[in-house]
C-alpha positions in Angstrom: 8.2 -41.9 24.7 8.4 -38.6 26.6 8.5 -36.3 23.3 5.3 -38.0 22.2 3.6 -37.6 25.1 5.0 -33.8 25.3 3.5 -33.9 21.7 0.2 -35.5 22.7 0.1 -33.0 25.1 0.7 -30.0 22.8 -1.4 -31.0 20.4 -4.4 -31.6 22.9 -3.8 -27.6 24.2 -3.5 -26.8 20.7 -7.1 -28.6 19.7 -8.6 -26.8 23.6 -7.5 -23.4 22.3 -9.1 -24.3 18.7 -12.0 -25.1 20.2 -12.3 -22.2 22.6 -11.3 -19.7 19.4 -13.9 -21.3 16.9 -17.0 -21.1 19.9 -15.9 -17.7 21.0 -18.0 -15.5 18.1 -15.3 -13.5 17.5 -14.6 -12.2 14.1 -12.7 -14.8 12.1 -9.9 -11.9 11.2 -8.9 -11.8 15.0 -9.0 -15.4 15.7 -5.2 -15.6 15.2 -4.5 -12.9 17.6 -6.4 -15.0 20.2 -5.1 -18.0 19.6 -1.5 -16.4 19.7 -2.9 -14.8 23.1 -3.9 -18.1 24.6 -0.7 -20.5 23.6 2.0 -17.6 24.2 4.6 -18.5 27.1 3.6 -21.5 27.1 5.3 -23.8 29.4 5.3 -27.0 27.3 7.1 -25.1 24.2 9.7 -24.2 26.5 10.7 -27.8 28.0 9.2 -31.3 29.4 5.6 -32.2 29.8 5.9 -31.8 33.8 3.3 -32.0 36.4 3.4 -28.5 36.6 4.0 -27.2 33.1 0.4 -29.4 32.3 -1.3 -27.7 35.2 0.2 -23.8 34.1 -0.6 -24.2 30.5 -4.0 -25.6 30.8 -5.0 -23.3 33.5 -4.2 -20.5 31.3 -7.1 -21.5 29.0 -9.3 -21.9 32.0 -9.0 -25.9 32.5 -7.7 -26.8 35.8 -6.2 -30.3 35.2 -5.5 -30.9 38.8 -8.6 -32.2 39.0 -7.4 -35.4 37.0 -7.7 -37.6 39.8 -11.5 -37.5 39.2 -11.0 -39.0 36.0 -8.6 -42.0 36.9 -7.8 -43.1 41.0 -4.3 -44.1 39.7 -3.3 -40.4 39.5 -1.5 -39.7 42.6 0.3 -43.3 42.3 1.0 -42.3 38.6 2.4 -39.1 39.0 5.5 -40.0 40.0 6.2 -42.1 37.8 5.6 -39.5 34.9 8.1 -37.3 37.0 10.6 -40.4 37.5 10.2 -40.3 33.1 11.0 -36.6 33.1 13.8 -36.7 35.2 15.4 -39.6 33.1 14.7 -37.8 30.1 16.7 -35.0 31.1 19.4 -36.8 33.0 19.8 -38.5 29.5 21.4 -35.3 27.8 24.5 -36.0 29.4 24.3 -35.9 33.1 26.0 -39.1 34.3 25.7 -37.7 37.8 21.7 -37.7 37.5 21.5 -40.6 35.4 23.9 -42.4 38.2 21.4 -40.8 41.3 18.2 -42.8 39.3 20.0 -45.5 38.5 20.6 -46.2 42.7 16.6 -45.3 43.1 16.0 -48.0 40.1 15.4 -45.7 37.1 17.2 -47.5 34.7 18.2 -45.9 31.7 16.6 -49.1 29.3 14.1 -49.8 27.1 12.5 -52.2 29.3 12.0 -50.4 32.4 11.0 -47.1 30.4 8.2 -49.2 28.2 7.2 -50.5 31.7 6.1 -46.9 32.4 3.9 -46.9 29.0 0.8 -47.5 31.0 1.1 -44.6 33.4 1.7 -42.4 30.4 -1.3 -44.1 28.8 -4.1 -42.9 31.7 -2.8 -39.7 32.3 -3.2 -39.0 28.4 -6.7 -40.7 29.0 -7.5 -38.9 32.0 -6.4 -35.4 30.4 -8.4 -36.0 27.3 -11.3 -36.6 29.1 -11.3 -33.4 31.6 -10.5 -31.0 28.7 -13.2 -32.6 26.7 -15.7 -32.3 29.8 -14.6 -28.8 30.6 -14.6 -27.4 27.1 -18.2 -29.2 26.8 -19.2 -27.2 29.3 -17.4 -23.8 28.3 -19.5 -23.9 24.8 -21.9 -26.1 25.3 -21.2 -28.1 21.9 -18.9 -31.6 22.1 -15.3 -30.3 21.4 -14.5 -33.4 19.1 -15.0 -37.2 18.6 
C-alpha cells in the first residue's frame, strides 16, 4: 500500500513538473534539461513518501503542500497515521526491535489493521491532487489535467 502511494505520489510530481515544462515557453530542445533540473535529488526517489519528503519535493517546484489542511480538516489527525504506515514499512525490512516497539503502540504488522489506514492514505492523495492542481492552475493559468 505504501509503494503505491509512494508511486501516486511520484507520478503526481512527475505530471506537476510536466506541466510546469510544457507552460514554460521554453524551447522544446531544453525541456529535458529542465525537467532533469526540477526532479533531481529528489527526496521521494531516495526512500518513503514521508511528511517531509512530500513537503521538500514539492516545494522545490514551487508548491508548498503544507497547506493541505485547507484541502481536507482531517489532515493533522491523518498525518500520523501516514507516518505510523511509514514507520511499519520500514520496520518490516527486518527490524524485529521496531516492528516489536509498534506492535506495543498497536501498529500491527496485518493486513487488517494496515487496510484500516486505506482511507487516510485515500484523502491525503485527494487533498494533494487537489492543491497541485489549484497551484499549477494558477502558475499557468491553463487547468493542469482532467
Amino acid at each position: 500500500m505504501m509503494s503505491e502511494f509512494q508511486g501516486f505520489v511520484r507520478d503526481l510530481h512527475n505530471l506537476a513538473v510536466e506541466v510546469l515544462v510544457v507552460n514554460s515557453g521554453i524551447a522544446t530542445s531544453l525541456s529535458l534539461r529542465l525537467t532533469d533540473g526540477l526532479t533531481l535529488g529528489r527526496s521521494i526517489d531516495r526512500g518513503n513518501a514521508t511528511v517531509d519528503s512530500i513537503r521538500r519535493d514539492f516545494r522545490q517546484i514551487g508548491i508548498t503542500p503544507c497547506d493541505i489542511q485547507s484541502y481536507d480538516a482531517r489532515w493533522t489527525s491523518d498525518k500520523p497515521g501516514l507516518q505510523q504506515l511509514v514507520a511499519l514499512r520500514n520496520a518490516a525490512h527486518g527490524n524485529e526491535q521496531e516492528l516489536r516497539r509498534l506492535r506495543s503502540q498497536g501498529v500491527t504488522d496485518t493486513v487488517t489493521w494496515t487496510r484500516s489506514r486505506l482511507p487516510v492514505l485515500h484523502r491525503i492523495a485527494t487533498a494533494l491532487d487537489k492543491l497541485v492542481w489549484d497551484n499549477l492552475r494558477q502558475a499557468t493559468g491553463v487547468k493542469p489535467w482532467g
